[in-house]
N, C-alpha and C positions, 0 to 999 in steps of 0.2 A: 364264441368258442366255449368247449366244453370242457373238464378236464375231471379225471380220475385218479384218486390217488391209491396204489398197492406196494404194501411191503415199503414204505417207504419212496415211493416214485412217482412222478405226478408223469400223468401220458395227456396228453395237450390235444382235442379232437377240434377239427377246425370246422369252420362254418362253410357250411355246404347249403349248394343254390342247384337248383331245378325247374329248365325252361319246360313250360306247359303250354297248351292249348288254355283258354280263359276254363274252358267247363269242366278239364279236366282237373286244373288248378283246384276248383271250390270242392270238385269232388274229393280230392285231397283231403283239403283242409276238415271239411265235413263229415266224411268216413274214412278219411286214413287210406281208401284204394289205389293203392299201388302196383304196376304192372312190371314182373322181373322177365324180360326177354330172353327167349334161348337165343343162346351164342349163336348158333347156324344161321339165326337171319340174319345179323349182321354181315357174318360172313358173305353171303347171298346178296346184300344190301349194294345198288350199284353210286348210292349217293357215297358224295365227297365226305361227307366229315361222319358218316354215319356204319356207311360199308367197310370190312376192315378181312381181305379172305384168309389171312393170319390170325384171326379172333381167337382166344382160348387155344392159340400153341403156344408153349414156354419152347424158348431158346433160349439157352445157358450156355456157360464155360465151365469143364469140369474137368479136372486134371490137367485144363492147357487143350479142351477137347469140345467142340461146337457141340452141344446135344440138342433135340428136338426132341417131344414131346406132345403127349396132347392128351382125350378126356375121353375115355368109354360112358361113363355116363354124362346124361344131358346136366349143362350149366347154364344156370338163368341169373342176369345183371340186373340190376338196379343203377340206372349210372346219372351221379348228381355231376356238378362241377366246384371248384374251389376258386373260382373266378367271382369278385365280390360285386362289379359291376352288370347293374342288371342292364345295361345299352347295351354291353359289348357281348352279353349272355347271348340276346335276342338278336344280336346279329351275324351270331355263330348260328342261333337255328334260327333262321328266317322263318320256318311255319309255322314257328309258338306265337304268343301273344301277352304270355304272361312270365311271372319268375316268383316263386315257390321260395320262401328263405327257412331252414330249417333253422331256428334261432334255439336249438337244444340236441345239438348231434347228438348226444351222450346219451340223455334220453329216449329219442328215437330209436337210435339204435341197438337201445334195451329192448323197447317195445315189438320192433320189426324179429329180436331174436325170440323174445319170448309168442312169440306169431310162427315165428318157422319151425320153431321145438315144438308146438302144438302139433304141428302138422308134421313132427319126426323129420323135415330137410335142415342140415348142417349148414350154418350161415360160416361168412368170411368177411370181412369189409375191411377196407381202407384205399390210401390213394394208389394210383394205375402210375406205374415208373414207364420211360420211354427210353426203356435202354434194349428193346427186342433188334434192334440193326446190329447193335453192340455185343449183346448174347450180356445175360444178366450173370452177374459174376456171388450175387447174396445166397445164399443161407435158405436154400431148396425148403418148399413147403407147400404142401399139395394142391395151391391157389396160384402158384409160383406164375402161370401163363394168363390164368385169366385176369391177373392185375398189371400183364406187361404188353406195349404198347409199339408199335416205330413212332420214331421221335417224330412224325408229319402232323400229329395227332397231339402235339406236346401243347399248344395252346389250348387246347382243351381240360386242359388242368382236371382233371377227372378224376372223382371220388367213387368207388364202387360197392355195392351192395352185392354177395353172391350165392348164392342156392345151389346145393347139389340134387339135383332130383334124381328119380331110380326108373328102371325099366317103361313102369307104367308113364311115368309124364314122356320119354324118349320122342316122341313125338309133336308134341305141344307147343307151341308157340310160345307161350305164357306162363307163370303162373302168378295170380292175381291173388294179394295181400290183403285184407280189409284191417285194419289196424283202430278203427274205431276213429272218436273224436282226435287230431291231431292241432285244434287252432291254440292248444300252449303248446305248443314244441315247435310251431311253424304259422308264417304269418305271408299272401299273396304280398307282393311291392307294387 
């Protein structure tokens, strides 16, 4: 775990795991490439633990009042897990073969913002809550949906990375990070 101290307050960033394919794993490690998904494929997506056609809607409670919401521009995920078991990782996604341990969240995800500020997209990250059946009751903020989940999904302990792209990505599947050497910040198990 990684921790940051401001004004007095220590914020605790927990260690995050990422099931890979073997080759994409070393690609990782060796150039930092990382791939952030637009929300719509998931959506779209007809597997179990990966399809979600609720992806990127916030559902709150506002005044005593169910609201829905959702994203004019396209949102692209990074999504790790906070599951520290690399078995139980790999048997969440049976077509990985590997498990990614980012052994310096803090760092990384300096690195990953100082990457997307290059490229002018507004990053967000942290953990995915599973209170979207519930309608989330926190303290609105313009990520509010795409960090919220139905609790079917709640084994997934899910740690998120997020990107706001503009008109021109709208389309895109992807947008691929290169983040350079990552083997201090993260090591394959």
């Amino acid at each position: 775990m990684s921790s940051l101290y401001e004004e007095g307050i220590e914020f605790i960033f927990p260690g995050i795991y990422k099931a890979y394919t073997r080759e994409w794993a070393e690609k990782f490690i060796d150039i930092g490439e990382i791939y952030f998904t637009n929300l719509e494929i998931f959506k779209a997506d007809e597997d179990q633990q990966r399809g979600d056609s609720l992806e990127g809607t916030s559902i709150t409670i506002r005044q005593g009042v169910r609201c829905t919401g959702g994203y004019s521009c396209p949102i692209f995920v990074w999504c790790s897990t906070m599951e520290t078991d690399p078995a139980v990782i790999l048997d969440t996604w049976k077509d990985r073969d590997a498990v990614v341990q980012i052994t310096d969240t803090l760092g990384f995800a300096r690195l990953v913002r100082d990457v997307a500020t290059s490229l002018k997209l507004s990053l967000q990250i942290g953990p995915v809550t599973y209170d979207k059946d519930a309608g989330s009751h926190r303290k609105y903020d313009w990520a509010e949906g795409i960090f919220q989940k139905n609790i079917r999904f709640n084994p997934q302990k899910e740690f998120r990375f997020a990107l706001v792209g503009d008109f021109n990505t709208k389309k895109s599947k992807e947008i691929i990070l290169k983040l350079g050497d990552c083997s201090k910040l993260a090591r394959i198990l």
